[in-house]
N, C-alpha and C positions, 0 to 999 in steps of 0.2 A: 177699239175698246181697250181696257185698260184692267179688264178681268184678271191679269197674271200679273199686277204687281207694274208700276213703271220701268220700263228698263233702260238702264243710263246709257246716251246715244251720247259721243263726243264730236263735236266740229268737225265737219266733213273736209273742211281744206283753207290751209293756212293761207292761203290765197284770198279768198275769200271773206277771211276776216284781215287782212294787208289791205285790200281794195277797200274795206269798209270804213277801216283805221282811216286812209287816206283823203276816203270822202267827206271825213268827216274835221279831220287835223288841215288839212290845207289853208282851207279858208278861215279855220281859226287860226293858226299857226299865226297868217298875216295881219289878225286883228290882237292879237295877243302878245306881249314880251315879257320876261326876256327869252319865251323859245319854249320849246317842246320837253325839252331834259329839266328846266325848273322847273314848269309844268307840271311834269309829272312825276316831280320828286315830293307837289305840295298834295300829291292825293292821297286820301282818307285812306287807312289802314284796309282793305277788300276783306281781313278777315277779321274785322269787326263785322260783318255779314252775320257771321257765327255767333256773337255772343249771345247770351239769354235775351229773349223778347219779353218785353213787360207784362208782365201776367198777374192779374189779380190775384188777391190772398185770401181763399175761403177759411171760414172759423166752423167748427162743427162740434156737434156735442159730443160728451163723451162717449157714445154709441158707434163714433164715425161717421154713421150716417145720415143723420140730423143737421143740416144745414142752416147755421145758424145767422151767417151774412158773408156776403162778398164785399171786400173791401178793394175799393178802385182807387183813381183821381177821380174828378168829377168830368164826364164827359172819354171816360177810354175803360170799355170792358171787355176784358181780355184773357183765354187760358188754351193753353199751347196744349196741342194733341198734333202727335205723330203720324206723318200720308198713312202708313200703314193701316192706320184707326180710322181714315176719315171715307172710307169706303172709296166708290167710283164714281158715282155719281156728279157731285159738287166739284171734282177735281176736275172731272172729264169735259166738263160743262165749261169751267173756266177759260181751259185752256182752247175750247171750242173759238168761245167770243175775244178772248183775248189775245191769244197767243196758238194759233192753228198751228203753226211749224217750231212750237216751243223744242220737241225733242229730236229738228233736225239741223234748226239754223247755232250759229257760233256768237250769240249772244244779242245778236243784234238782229235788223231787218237791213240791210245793206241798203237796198232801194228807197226805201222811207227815210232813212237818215241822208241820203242825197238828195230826196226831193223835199225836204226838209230845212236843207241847208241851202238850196236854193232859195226857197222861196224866203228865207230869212234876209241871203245876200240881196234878191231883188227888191222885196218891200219893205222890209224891215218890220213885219208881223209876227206875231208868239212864236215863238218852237212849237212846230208842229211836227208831226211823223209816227209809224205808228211804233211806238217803245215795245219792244220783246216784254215778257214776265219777267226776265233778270232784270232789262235794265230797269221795270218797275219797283224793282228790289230795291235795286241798290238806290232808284229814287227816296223810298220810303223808309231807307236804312242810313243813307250814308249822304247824300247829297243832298237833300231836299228837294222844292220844285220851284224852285227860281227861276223865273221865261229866261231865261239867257243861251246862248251858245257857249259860253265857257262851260253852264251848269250842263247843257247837252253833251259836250267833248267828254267833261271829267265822268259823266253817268257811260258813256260807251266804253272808256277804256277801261274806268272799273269791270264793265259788265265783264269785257273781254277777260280780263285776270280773274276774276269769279267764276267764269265757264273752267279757265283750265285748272284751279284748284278745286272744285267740289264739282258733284255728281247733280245731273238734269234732277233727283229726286229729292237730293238735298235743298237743292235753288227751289223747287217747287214748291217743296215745305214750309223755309222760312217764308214764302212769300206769301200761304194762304194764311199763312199765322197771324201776317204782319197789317195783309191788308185792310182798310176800311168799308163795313157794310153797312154805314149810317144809323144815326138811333144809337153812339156810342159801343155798337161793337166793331171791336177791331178782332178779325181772325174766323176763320170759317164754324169753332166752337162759339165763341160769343153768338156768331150770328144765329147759329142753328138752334141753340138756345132760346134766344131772345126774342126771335120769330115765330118759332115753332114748337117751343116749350119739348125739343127731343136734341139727338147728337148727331154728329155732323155725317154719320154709316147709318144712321135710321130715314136722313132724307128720303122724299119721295122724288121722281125727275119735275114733278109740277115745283116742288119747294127748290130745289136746285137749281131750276133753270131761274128763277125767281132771284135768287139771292145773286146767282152769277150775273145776272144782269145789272145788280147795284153797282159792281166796280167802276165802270167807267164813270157814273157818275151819280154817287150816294145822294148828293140833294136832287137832281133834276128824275132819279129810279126809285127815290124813299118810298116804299108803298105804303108807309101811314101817313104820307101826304101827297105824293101827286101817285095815285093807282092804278088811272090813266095811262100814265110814261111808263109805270111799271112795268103796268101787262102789255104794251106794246111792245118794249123792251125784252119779255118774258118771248116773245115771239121772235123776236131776231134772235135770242140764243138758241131756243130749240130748232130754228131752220139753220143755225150752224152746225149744231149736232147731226141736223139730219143730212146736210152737205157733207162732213166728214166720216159720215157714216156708222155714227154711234149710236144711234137711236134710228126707227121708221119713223114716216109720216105719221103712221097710225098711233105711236107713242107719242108723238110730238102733240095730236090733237086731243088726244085722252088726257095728258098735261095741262095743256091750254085750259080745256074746260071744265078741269076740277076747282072744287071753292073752293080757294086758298083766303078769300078776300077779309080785310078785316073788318070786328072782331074776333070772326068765328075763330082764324085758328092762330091769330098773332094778338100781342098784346107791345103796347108801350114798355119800357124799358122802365124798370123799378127796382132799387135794392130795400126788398123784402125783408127787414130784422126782425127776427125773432129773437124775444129776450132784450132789448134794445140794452138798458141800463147795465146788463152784463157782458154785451158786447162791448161797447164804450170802456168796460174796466180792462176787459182783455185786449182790447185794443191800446191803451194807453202802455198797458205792462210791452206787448210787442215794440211799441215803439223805444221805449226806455232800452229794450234789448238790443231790437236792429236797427233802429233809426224808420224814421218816418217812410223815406222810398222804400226800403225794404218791406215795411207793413206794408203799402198801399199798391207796389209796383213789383213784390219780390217773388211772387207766385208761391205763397209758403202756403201750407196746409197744417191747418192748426187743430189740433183735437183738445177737445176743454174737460172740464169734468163737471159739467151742466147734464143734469139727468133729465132728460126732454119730458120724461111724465112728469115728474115730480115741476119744474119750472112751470109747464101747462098748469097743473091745481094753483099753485103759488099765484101764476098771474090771477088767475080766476077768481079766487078768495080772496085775495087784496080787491081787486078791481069792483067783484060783487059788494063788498062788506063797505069799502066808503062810498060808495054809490047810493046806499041806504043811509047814511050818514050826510048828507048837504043840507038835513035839517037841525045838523047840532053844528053847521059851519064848517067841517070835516070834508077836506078836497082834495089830500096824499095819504098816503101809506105806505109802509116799504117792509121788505121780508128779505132777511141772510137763512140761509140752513147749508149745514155745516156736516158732513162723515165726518164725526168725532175720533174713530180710527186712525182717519188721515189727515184730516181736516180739508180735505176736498171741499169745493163749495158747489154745492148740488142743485142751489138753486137761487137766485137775486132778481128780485122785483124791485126796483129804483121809486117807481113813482105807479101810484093807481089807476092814472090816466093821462096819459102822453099828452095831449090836447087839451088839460088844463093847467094852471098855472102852474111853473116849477117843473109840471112835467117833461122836459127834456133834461132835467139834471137826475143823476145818480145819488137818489137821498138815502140807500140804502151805505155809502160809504162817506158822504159829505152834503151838509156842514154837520159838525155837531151840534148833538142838542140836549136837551137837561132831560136827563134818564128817569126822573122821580128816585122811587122809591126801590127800584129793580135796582139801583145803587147799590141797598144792602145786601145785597151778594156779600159783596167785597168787603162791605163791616163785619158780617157773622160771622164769614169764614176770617176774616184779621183774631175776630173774639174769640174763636174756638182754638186756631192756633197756639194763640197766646198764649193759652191756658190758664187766664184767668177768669173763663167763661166757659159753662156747659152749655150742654142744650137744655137744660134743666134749672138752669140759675134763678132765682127768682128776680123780675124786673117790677119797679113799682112805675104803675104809667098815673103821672100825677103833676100836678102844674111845673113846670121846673122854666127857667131861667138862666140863661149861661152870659159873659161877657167875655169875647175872647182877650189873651192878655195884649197886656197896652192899646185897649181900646174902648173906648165909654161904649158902644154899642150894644146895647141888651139883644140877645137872641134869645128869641121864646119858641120853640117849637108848638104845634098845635098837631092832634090827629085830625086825621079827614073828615071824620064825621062831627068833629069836636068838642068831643065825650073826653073823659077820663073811665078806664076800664079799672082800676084796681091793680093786684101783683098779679102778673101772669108770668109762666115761665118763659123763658128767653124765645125757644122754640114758637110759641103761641103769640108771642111778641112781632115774628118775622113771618107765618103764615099768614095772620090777619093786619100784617103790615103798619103796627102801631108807629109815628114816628117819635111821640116823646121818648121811647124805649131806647129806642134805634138811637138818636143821640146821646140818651145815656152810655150805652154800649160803644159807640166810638168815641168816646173822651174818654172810655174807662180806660182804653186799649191806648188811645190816641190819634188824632188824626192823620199823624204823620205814617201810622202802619197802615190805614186805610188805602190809603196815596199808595203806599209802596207793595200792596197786596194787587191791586189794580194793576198798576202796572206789571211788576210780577207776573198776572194771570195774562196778560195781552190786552189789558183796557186801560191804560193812561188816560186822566182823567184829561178835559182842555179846557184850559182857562184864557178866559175872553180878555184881549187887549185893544179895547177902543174898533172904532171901524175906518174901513181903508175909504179911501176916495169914490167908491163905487156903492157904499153905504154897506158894507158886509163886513163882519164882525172880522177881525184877526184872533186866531187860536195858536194856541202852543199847547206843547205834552210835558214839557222839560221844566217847566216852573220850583224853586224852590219849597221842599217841603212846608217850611214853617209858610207859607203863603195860600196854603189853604185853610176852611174857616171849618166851623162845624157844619153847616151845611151841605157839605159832602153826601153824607149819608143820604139825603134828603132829594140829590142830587143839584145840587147849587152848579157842579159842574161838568162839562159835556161831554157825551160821549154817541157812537154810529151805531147802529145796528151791527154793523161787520163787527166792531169791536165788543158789543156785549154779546154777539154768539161767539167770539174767541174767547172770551174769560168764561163763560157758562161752558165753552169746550173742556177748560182746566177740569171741571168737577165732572165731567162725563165719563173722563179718560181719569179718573181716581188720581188727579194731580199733575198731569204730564202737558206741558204746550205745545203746540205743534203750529207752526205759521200756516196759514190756510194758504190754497194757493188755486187757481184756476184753470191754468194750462196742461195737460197733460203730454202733450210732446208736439211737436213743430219739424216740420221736412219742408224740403221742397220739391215742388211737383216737375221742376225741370231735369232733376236728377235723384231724386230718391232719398236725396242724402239728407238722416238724422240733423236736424239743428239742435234740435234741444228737446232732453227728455226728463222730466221731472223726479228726482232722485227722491228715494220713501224718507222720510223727514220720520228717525228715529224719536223723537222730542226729546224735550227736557223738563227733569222731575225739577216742577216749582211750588208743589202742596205736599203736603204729607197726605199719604194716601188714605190714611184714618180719619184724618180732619175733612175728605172732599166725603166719604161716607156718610157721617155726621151729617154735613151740610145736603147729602142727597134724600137721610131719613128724615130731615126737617122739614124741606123742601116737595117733599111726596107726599106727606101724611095729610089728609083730607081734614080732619082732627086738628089740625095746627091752625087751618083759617076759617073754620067754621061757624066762626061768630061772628067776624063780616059778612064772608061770601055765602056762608049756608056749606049743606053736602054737596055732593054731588053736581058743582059748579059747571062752567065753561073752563074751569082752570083742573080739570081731572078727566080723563080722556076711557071710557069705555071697557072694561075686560083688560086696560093696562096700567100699569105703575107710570108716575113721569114728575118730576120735579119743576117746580115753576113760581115765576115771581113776577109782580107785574108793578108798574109805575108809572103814576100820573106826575106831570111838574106843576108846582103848585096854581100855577096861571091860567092853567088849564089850554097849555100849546100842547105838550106833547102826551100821547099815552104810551106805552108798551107793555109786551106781556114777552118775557125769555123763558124758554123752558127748553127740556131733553129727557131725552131715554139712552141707552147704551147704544142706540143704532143712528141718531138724527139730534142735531142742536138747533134749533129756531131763534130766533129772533126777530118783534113785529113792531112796527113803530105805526102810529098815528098821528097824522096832526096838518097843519100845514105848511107848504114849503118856505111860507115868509113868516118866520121866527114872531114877529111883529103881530101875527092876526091869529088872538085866539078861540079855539071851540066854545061852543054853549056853556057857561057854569053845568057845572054838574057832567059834564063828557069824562067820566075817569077812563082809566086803560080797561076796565070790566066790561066795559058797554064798546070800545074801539077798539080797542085789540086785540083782548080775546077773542072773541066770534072768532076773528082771523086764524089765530094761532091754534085757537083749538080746530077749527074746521081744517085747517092745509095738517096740524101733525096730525090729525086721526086718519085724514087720506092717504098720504104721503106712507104711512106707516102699513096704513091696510097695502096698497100699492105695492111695497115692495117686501110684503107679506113675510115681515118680521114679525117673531113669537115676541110673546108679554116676557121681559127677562128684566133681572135688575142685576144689583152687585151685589158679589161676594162678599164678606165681610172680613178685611183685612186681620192680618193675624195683628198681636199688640194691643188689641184693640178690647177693652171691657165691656160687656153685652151686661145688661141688667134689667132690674126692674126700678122705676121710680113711683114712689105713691101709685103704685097698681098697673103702669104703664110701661112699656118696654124703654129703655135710653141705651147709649154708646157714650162712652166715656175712654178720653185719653188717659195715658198710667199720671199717675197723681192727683186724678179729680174723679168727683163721685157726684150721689145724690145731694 
């Protein structure tokens, strides 16, 4: 038994591995030139043995404990745990079936490699013989398994230089790390895992004896396909255990006849994502960092800043809300939320439904798409800056007509409803989302500060150039000012959900950017060591913090859209304050609705994944995107059981009344 830990036995006698050397080197010797000494000047480094074993890279929430995917090759899952951790059992079992005299023989089987070698010299049939656990090692490390007698010589004398540099517990190790237990796991953690849904020290001797019997041979012992071979199998290791005297009869039979059988207590082999669309983003960022093998092979452990409540409502509410939606055509949707703090990103819903169209792509960061009217963010706050606009300015919403310069094209703007309301003030202009106003207001300013406010806040606008070969649009950010139109405001041009909860971040955070970011720190599980840990992103002031006030008392006041949307909408959230703007494109492809409070930034898009195919007339962002956005922030908010708080009112800044109502005002502008 093995109760006290392995204890490292070294080769009994150099004799003994000389005679084995010999039995095995003679008769190659004579098949092989130029000889023994180039021979064995061409073998594989033995302490390559030691280097790291390929281990998958699990991603986890920001809890730590939230497993959010394991990232493999396709066909190899793997993570290294220490003999120490792997209990007695699995070990004991192994070496039962495999390797009975692993902790007394010098690497080899002396006798197997001579009757080995004969039967090679007489018939010329496979390498046969029974291989020690080392030299299975170094089979499955350093040599491969090539039928040949050359690949048999180079696998023994490795073996031999491997016994006298590392310890019987070290070779033991690597080798249950390394081996194959079909069904893609490689190493006694995968197995234990993937069979038994437990770790490799919780085995029971019925699971143990079970997995030990895979190694000789994972396809003909696979017990999710011949169960048979298995359990037969399962029977010759425990009558080796009970030969070596590490188990009774009596354990061996109480083994045997427990159901292990599947599917009661094994399952197929599946990487389970949760959060898929946010995996995929942190996965692309890893590999940009380590390179690809590293993501897939590096054994890193990655901690995210995905809030596993908060993503659960996200999917939920996405998923629920266009589900009820396939009768206005409506078949994606996608959700950013954002710690405005940090700009951690807490939660990312890609697509509504993985299984229908588009669904495998990440629509919450690509392509872009025409944002409507949630655009004028970025006009009101360019207009308020400027100060040549209050909140209070009077706007006349009335037939108007623009031509931009050097170009015969008339642009007329129309509201939604396609009314003319009269002069309302600026504010009452941006609640109820008039867009004749709204173009007034970014030509008074101009378009070119609209542009450069966007971008400023983290939203570059992207403008479409023609389509590639594969019939998808090309985008850019970096477009020449003068080359956008009035339509801006309107949203003529595109922008992600990622990118309108980074500009709605600027105003959360009273003007400060902060690049969102998703990783929270990266080690590796082979040694512990820090790779990368995400430094606090002090930002940078890109708003005046008077002017993101302004635009958060505009932005909240239920009184501002109340001639569209009514009171007490889906765009006002329960016993709390919250600022919000929503936006249909005029086609009626996409909806959105961006909003925040000082604790959480949202942003919800609707529509569908091919740009091309749009919603029912009449789908605005009220009816698609709200539901969303108001259902995930009122949960999301209760959840993490944040008070009703807003903002301070910066100093500098003019509190007043207008015509009977409270306003804020920059120094040199008034009622």
């Amino acid at each position: 038994m093995l109760a006290k830990g392995f204890r490292v036995s070294r080769p009994a006698s150099w004799l003994v591995r000389l005679f084995a050397l010999l039995a095995i080197a003679v008769p190659s010797l004579i098949m092989t030139s130029p000889g023994y000494v180039a021979f064995a000047n061409n073998l594989p480094d033995p302490n390559t043995v030691a280097s790291a074993i390929p281990e998958d890279t699990l991603i986890y929430a920001a809890d730590n404990k939230t497993l959010l995917a394991d990232l493999h090759p396709p066909g190899y899952q793997a993570y290294f745990e220490p003999l120490s951790e792997m209990g007695t059992l699995l070990p004991e079992a192994v070496i039962s079936i495999e390797d009975r005299n692993f902790y007394s023989e010098p690497g080899i089987d002396p006798q197997g490699i001579v009757r080995a070698s004969m039967v090679d010299l007489q018939s010329h049939a496979k390498v046969e013989g029974a291989s020690t656990i080392t030299q299975q090692l170094v089979k499955l490390r350093l040599v491969g398994n090539e039928a040949t007698l050359d690949r048999k010589m180079r696998e023994a004398l490795l073996a031999f230089q491997i016994e006298r540099r590392y310890t019987k517990d070290q070779i033991l190790e690597w080798y249950l790390n390394s081996v194959f237990f079909a069904n893609t796991a490689w190493g006694t953690a995968a197995a234990s895992k993937m069979y038994f849904h437990t770790t490799t020290n919780k085995l029971d001797l019925a699971q143990a004896s079970m997995l030990a019997g895979i190694i000789r041979g994972p396809t003909l012992y696979n017990p999710l396909v011949n169960w048979t071979s298995a359990k037969q199998r399962q029977k010759t290791v425990l009558d080796a255990m009970i030969r070596d005297g590490r188990i009774t009869a009596a354990d061996a039979a109480k083994a045997f006849a427990e159901d292990i059988s599947p599917p009661a207590h094994m399952f197929l082999p599946t990487n389970q994502v949760v959060a898929p669309a946010f995996v995929r983003y942190v996965t692309s960022l890893l590999i940009n960092q380590f390179g690809a093998d590293a993501t897939y092979s590096g054994g890193m452990r990655v901690v995210t800043t995905l809030n596993p409540t908060l993503q659960a409502l996200a999917q939920r509410d996405v998923s629920d809300n266009i589900a009820k939606l396939r009768w206005r055509n409506v078949t994606q949707g996608a959700l950013v939320s954002l710690d405005p703090t940090t700009n951690a990103i807490i939660a990312m819903v890609g697509s509504a439904n993985p299984n229908a169209y588009g669904g495998q792509y990440n629509l919450a960061v690509w392509p872009p798409r025409n944002p409507g009217s949630s655009m004028k963010i970025y006009t009101y706050t360019a207009a308020i800056a400027s100060g040549k606009f209050t909140m209070t300015t009077p706007i006349k919403d009335s037939k108007f007509s623009y031509r931009e310069p050097g170009s015969t094209e008339v642009y007329t703007p129309r509201n939604y409803d396609g009314k003319f309301h009269g002069t309302c003030q600026l504010q009452a202009c941006m609640g109820n989302s008039l867009n004749i106003p709204a173009v007034k207001v970014e030509l008074g300013v101009g378009v070119s500060s609209v542009v450069q406010m966007a971008r400023a806040m983290g939203a570059p606008p992207y403008q479409q150039h023609g389509i590639d070969i594969n019939g998808n649009p090309n985008f850019t950010t970096n477009d020449p000012l003068d080359t956008f139109g009035a339509s801006l405001t309107l949203g003529g041009y595109g922008e992600t959900p990622l990118q309108m909860a980074i500009g709605a971040s600027v105003l959360a955070t009273q003007g400060i950017l902060r690049q969102p970011f998703a990783i929270n720190l990266v080690s590796s599980s082979a040694t512990g060591q820090l790779l990368y840990a995400h430094q606090i992103d002090p930002g940078r002031r890109v708003l005046d913090a008077r002017v993101a006030y302004i635009m958060e008392m505009i932005m909240s006041n239920d009184n501002n859209r109340a001639m569209i949307f009514g009171h007490n909408s889906l765009l006002t959230l329960p016993g709390r304050k919250v600022a919000v703007k929503t936006g249909t494109s005029d086609s009626f492809a996409d909806a959105w609705t961006v909003g925040y409070t000082p604790h959480i930034v949202t942003a919800v898009w609707g529509g569908n994944a091919d740009w091309r195919m749009k919603m029912t007339h009449g789908s605005d962002s009220y009816y698609i995107a709200a539901p969303m956005w108001h259902r995930y922030m009122q949960d999301a908010l209760d959840s993490l059981k944040m008070p009703n708080e807003w903002y301070a009112q910066p100093t500098g800044l003019i509190a007043t009344t207008c015509k009977g109502q409270p306003a804020w005002y920059m120094p040199g502008t008034h009622c």
